[in-house]
Residue frames as qw, qx, qy, qz and C-alpha x, y, z in Angstrom:
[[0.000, 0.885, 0.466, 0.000, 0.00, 0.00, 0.00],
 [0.395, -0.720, 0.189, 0.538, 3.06, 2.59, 1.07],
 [0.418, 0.032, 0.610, 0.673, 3.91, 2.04, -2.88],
 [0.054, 0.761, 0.631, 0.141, 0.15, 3.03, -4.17],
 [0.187, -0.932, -0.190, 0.244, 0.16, 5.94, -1.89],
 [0.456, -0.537, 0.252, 0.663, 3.73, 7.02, -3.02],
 [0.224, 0.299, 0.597, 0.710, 2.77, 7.22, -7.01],
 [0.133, 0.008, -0.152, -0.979, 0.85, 10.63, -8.52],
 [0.563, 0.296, 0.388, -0.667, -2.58, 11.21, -7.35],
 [0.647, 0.356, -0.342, -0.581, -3.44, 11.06, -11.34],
 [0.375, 0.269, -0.879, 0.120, -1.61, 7.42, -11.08],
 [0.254, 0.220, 0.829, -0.447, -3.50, 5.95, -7.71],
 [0.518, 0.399, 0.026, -0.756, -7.00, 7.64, -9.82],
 [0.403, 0.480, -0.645, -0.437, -6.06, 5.56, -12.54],
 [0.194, 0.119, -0.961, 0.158, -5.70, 2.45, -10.73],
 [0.322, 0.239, 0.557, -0.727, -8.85, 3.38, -8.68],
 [0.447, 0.406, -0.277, -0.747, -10.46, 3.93, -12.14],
 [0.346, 0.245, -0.852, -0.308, -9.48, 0.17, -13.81],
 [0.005, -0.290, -0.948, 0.130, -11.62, -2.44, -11.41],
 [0.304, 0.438, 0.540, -0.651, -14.59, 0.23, -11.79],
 [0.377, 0.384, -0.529, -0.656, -14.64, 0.05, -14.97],
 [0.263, 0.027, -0.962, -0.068, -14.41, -4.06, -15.22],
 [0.192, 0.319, 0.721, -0.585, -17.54, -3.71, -12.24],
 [0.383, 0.512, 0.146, -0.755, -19.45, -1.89, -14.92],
 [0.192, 0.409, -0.780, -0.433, -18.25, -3.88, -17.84],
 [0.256, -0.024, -0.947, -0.195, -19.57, -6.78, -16.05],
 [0.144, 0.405, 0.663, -0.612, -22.71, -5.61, -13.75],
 [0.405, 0.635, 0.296, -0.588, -24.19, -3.20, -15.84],
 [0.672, 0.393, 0.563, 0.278, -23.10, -5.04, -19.58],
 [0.006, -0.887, 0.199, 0.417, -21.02, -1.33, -20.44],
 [0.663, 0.688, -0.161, 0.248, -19.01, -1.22, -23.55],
 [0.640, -0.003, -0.053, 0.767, -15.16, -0.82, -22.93],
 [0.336, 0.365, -0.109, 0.861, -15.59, 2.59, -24.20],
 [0.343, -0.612, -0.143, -0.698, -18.58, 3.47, -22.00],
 [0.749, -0.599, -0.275, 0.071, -17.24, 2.21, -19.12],
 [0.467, 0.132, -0.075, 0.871, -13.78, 3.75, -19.43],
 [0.027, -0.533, -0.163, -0.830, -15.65, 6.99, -19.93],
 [0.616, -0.696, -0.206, -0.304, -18.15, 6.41, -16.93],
 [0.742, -0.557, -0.223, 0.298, -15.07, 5.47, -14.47],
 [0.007, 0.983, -0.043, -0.178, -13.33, 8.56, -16.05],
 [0.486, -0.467, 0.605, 0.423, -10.44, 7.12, -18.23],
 [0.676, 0.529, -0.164, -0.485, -10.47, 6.67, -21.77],
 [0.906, 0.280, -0.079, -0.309, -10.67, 3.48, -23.80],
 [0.600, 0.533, -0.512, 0.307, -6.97, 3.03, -24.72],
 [0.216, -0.502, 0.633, -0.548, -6.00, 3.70, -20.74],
 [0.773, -0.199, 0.424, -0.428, -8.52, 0.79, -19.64],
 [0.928, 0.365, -0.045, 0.069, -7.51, -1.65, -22.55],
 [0.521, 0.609, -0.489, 0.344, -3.61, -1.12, -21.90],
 [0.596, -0.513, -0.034, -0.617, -4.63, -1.21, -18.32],
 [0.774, -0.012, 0.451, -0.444, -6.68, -3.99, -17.58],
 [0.505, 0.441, -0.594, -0.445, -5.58, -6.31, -20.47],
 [0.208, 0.240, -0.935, 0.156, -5.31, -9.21, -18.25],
 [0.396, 0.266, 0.640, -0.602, -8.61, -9.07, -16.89],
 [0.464, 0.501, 0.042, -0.729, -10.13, -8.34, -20.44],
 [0.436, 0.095, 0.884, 0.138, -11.08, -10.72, -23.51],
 [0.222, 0.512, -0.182, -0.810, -11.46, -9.74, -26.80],
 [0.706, 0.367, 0.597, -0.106, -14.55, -11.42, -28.75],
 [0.581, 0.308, 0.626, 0.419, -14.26, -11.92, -32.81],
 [0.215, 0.837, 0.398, 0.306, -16.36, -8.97, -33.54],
 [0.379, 0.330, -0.197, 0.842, -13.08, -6.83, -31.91],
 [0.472, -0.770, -0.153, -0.400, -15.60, -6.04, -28.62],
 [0.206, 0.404, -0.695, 0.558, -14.04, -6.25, -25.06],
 [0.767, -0.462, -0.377, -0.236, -15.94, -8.18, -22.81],
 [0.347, -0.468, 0.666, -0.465, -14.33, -8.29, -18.60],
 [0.594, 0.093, -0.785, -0.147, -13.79, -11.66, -17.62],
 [0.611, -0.686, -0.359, -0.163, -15.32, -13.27, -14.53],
 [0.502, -0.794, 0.163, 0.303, -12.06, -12.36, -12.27],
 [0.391, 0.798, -0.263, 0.376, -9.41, -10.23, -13.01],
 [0.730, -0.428, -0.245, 0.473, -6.28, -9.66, -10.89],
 [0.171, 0.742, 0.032, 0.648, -6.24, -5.89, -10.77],
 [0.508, -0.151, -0.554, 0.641, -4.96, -4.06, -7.99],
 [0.226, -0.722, -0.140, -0.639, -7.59, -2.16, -6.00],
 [0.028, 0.276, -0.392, 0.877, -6.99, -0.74, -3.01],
 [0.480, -0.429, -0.425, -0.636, -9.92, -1.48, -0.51],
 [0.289, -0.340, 0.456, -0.770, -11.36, -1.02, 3.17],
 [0.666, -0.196, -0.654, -0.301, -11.78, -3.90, 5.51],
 [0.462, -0.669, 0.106, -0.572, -12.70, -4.70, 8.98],
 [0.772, 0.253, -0.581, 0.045, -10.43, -6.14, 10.69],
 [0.672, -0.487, -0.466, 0.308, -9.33, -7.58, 14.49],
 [0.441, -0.194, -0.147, 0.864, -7.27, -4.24, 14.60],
 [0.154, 0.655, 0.184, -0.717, -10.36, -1.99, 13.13],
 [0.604, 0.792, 0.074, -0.043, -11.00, -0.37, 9.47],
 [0.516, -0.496, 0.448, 0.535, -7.87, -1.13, 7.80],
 [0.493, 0.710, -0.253, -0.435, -6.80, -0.54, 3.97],
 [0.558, -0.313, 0.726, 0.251, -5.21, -3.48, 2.42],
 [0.413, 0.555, -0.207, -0.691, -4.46, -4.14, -1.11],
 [0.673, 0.295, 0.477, -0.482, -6.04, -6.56, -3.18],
 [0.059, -0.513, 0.619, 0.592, -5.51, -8.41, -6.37],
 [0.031, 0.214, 0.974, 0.073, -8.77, -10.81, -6.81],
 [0.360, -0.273, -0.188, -0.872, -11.81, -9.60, -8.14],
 [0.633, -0.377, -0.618, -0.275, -13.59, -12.45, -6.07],
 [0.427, -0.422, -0.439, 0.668, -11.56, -11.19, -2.38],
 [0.026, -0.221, -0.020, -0.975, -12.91, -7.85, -3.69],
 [0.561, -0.471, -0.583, -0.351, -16.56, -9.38, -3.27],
 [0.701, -0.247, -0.546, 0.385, -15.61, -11.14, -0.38],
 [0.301, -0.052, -0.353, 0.885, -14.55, -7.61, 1.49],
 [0.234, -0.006, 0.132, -0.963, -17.39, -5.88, 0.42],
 [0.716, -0.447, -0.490, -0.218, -20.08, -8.68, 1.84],
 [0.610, -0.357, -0.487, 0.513, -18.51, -8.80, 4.58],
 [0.094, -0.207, -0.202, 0.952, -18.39, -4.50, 5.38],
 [0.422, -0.241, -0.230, -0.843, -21.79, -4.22, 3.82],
 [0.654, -0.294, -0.666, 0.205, -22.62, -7.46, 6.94],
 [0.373, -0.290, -0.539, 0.698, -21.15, -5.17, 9.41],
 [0.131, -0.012, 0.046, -0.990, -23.41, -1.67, 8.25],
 [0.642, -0.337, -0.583, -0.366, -26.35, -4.28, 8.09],
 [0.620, -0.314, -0.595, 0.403, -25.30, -5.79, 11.55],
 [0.323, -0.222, -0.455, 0.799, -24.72, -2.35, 13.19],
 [0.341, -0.091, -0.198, -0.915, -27.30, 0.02, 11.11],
 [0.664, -0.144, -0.358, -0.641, -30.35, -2.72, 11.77],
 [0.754, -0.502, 0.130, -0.404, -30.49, -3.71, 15.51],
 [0.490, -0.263, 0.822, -0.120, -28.06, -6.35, 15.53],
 [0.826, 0.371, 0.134, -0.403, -29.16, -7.74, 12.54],
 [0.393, -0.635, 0.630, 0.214, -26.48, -10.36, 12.44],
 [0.794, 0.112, 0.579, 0.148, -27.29, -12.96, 9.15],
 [0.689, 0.712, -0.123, 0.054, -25.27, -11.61, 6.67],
 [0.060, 0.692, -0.711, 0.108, -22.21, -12.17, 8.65],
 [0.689, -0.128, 0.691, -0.176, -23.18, -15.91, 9.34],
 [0.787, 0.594, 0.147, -0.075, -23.59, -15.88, 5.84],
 [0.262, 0.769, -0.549, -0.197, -19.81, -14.94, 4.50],
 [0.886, 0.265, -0.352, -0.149, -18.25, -17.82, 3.13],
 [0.826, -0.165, -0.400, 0.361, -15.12, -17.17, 5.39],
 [0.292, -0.888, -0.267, 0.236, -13.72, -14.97, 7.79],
 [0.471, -0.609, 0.354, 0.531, -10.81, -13.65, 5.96],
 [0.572, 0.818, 0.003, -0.057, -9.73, -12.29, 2.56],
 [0.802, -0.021, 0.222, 0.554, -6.31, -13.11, 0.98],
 [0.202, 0.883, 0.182, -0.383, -4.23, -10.04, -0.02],
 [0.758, 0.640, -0.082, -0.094, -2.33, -9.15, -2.82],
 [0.038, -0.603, 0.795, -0.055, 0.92, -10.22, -1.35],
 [0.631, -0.010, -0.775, 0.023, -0.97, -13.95, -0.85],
 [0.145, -0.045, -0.767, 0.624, -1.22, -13.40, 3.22],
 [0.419, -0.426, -0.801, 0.026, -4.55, -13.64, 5.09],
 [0.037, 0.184, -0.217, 0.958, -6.09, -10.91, 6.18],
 [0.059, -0.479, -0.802, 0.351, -9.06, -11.51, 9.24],
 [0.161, -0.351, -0.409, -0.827, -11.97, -10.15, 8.80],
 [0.199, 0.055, 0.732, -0.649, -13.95, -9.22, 12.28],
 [0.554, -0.395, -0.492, -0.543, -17.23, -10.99, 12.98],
 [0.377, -0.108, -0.743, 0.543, -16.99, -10.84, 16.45],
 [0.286, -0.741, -0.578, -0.188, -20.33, -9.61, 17.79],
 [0.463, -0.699, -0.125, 0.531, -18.65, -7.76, 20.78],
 [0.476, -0.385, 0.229, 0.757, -16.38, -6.51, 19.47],
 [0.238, 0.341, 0.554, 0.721, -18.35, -4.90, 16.64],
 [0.167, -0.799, -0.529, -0.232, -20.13, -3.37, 18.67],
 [0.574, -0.457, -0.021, 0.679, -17.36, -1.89, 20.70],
 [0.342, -0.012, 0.369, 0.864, -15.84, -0.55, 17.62],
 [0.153, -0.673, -0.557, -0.462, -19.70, 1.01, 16.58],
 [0.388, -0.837, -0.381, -0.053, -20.00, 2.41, 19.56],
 [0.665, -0.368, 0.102, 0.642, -16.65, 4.07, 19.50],
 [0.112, 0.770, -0.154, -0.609, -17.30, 5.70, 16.64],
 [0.236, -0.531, 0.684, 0.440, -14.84, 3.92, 14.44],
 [0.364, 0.241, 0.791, 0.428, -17.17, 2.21, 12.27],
 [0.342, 0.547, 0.298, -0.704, -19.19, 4.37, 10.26],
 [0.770, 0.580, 0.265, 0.018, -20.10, 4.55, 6.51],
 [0.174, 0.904, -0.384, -0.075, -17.11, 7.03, 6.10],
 [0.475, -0.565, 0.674, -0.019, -14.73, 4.25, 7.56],
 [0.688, 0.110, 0.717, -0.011, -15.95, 1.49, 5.71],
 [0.542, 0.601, 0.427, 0.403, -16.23, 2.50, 1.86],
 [0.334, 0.916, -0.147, 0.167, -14.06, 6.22, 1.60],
 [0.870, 0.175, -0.066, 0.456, -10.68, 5.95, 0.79],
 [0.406, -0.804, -0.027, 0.433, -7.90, 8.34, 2.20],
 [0.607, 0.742, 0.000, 0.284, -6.04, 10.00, -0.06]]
C-alpha cells in the first residue's frame, strides 16, 4: 500500500479507475468505451490497463472476464479496526465488500447479524498472498460502533 500511496494522485486515480470500470463492464453489460468513460479514463488507458482481466470477442468487442487480478486498493474490517489493504482478486474484492456491507447491516439494523453468518469465510487473501481476518466478532463490533470507528465514512471512503 506505502507504494500506491507514493505514485501521482493522477496514477493511484487511474488504478482506482481500472476495477470500476471491469464492475461496470460486467454488472451493468457497459461497452469498454462506455465504461472507461463512466469510471473517467479513456478506452486506450482501460484496454492497456486492464488487459489481463479483459477478452477480446471476434467482432473486436471487449468483454471483462469473470475475475481479473487488478490491484484495488480497498477497506476492511479487521481484528485491529478499518484497515486498507491491497487486493488483487476480483472475487476477495466481493468477499470484502459482503462482509463491510454485513457489518453496516449488523450495526445500522439492531443487531441484525445474518449476513455475517452468511460470509463464506472470515478472511480475505491479499495481494501479497497473506490472510487478512476479517472481524465478525459480535462484541467486538459493537465496541468498535459504539466508539465511533465504524461508520459509513470508515468502511467505503478511501484516504487520499
Amino acid at each position: 500500500m506505502k507504494q500506491f500511496f507514493s505514485l501521482p494522485e493522477r496514477d493511484q486515480d487511474v488504478l482506482r479507475a481500472l476495477p470500476e470500470a471491469f464492475s461496470l463492464m460486467r454488472e451493468k453489460h457497459l461497452s469498454a468505451s462506455a465504461a472507461a468513460r463512466a469510471a473517467g479514463i479513456s478506452r486506450s488507458l482501460l484496454i492497456r490497463g486492464g488487459r489481463s482481466g479483459l477478452k477480446k470477442l471476434k467482432s473486436g468487442r471487449y468483454v471483462a472476464k469473470p475475475n481479473d487480478h487488478l490491484f484495488r486498493p480497498v477497506i476492511v474490517v479487521s481484528n485491529d479496526g478499518p484497515i486498507e489493504v491491497a487486493i488483487r482478486n476480483f472475487r476477495e474484492t466481493s468477499l470484502a465488500g459482503k462482509h463491510s456491507s454485513a457489518v453496516e447491516r449488523y450495526l445500522g439494523e439492531m443487531g441484525d447479524d445474518s449476513a455475517l453468518r452468511r460470509l463464506p469465510r472470515n478472511y480475505i487473501v491479499d495481494a501479497e498472498g497473506n490472510p487478512v481476518a476479517l472481524l465478525t466478532d459480535l462484541d467486538e463490533l459493537d465496541r468498535l460502533g459504539n466508539r465511533g470507528e465504524l461508520s459509513f465514512e470508515t468502511l467505503y471512503v478511501r484516504a487520499r
